[in-house]
C-alpha positions, 0 to 999 in steps of 0.5 A, spaced: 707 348 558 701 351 555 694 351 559 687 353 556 682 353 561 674 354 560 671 361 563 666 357 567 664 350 568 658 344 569 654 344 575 655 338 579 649 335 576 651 338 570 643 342 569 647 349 570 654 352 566 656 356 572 658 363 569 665 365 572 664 372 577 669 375 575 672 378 567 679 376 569 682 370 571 686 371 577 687 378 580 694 380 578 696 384 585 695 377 588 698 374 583 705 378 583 705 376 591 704 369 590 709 368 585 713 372 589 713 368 596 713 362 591 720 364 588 723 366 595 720 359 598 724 356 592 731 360 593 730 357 600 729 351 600 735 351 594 740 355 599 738 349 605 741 343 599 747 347 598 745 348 591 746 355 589 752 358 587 755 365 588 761 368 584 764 375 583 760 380 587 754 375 589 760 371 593 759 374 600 751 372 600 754 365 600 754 366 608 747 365 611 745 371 615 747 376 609 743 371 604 738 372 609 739 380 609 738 380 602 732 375 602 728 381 605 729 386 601 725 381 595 719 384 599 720 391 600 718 392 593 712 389 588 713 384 583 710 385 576 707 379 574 706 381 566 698 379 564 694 381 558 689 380 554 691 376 547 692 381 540 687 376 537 682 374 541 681 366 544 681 364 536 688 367 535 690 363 542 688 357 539 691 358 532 698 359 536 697 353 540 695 349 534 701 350 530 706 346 536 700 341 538 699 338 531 704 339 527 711 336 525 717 338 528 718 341 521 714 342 514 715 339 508 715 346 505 721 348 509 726 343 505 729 345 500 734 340 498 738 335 500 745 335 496 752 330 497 749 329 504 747 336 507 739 338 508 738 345 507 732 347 510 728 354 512 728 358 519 726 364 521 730 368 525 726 372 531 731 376 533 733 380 526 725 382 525 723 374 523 727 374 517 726 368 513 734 365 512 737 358 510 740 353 513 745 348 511 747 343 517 749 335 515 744 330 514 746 326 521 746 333 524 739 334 521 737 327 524 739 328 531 736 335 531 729 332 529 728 326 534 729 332 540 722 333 538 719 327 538 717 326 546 719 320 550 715 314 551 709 314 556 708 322 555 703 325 551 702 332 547 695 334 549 692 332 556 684 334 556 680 333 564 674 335 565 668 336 560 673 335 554 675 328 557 675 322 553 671 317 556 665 323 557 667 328 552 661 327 547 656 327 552 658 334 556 660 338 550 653 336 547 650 339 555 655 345 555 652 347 547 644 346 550 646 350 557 649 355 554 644 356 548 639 358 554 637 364 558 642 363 564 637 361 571 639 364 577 644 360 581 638 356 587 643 358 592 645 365 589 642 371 594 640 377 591 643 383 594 640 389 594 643 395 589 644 399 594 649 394 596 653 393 590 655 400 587 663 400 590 668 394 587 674 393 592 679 397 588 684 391 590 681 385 589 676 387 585 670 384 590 663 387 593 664 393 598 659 392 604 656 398 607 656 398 614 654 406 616 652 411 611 654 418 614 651 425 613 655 432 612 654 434 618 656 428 622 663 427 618 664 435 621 663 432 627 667 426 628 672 430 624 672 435 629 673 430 636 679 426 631 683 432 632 681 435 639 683 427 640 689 429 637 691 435 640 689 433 646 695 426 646 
């Protein structure tokens, strides 16, 4: 499943694109936490029904204190959660999703031919560098294979919500073009913070550091000295 998600969206009213705060769409680090909870939830829940197999050298983890035990050292180490931005930029994005969504399960040119009831057609081998190779399967075989990508009744290939929804979709592209052809405004609710505020990010969340004390040298020195008398003296 392949999701595209807009970077900002109408205003409630819709006399605003709200601009997103951030460059990114979620915070990798708590990403990989989430996913890592979700993923231990899940062995959980799929150990409670009974549902998971042990065999070989994972068998004693079938007992529930030592499946336990090994649930735990899950979180003594950070999992990655493999983020990047794309090679091409979005218009590459949209070129690859738009070869799955509006197109056949195979292109004519693809066919090679069809001979004493085989169908010979192209594929190209991903594992071997893309090499393009042929294929010569059986015209029932060709027949089974073609219907595995025609999707079942009730569903549909491309589900669009929000301001790309079919009932309003004219109507809010045309206020997204407008708005997003004009100077930006300022949020009515937004603050503006003074610049001395704003000059550290947090290095983990990424969000703006508030200062609460400014220290001079020479007060740095002083605390610095009672924390170690303080510690000498415990």
């Amino acid at each position: 499943m392949h999701c595209v998600i807009p970077a900002g969206g109408l205003s409630p009213d819709h006399s605003r694109w709200i601009h997103p705060k951030h460059h990114f769409f979620l915070p990798v680090r708590v990403l990989s936490r989430v996913f890592r909870g979700k993923f231990v939830a899940g062995l959980k829940r799929l150990f409670r029904q009974k549902k998971l197999g042990f065999h070989g050298n994972l068998r004693p983890l079938a007992e529930p204190k030592l499946f336990g035990s090994f649930l735990r050292l899950l979180f003594r180490n950070d999992w990655v959660v493999y983020a990047k931005r794309p090679f091409g930029g979005p218009e590459h994005v949209l070129q690859y999703l738009a070869r799955y969504t509006h197109r056949v399960a195979i292109s004519n040119h693809r066919l090679v031919s069809f001979a004493e009831g085989k169908v010979t057609f192209r594929w190209k081998d991903y594992a071997h560098g893309n090499k393009k190779r042929m294929m010569t399967i059986s015209a029932d075989e060709f027949l089974r294979r073609l219907p595995l990508h025609v999707l079942p009744r009730g569903f549909v290939r491309i589900r669009h919500f929000g301001f790309l929804s079919a009932r309003r979709r004219r109507e809010s592209i045309a206020v997204c073009h407008q708005l997003l052809a004009e100077v930006p405004r300022p949020c009515p609710t937004q603050t503006v913070t003074p610049p001395s505020l704003t000059t550290w990010l947090c290095p983990c969340c990424g969000g703006t550091m508030i200062i609460i004390e400014k220290l001079t040298a020479q007060q740095i020195r002083l605390r610095s000295a009672e924390w170690t008398t303080l510690i000498d003296s415990s």
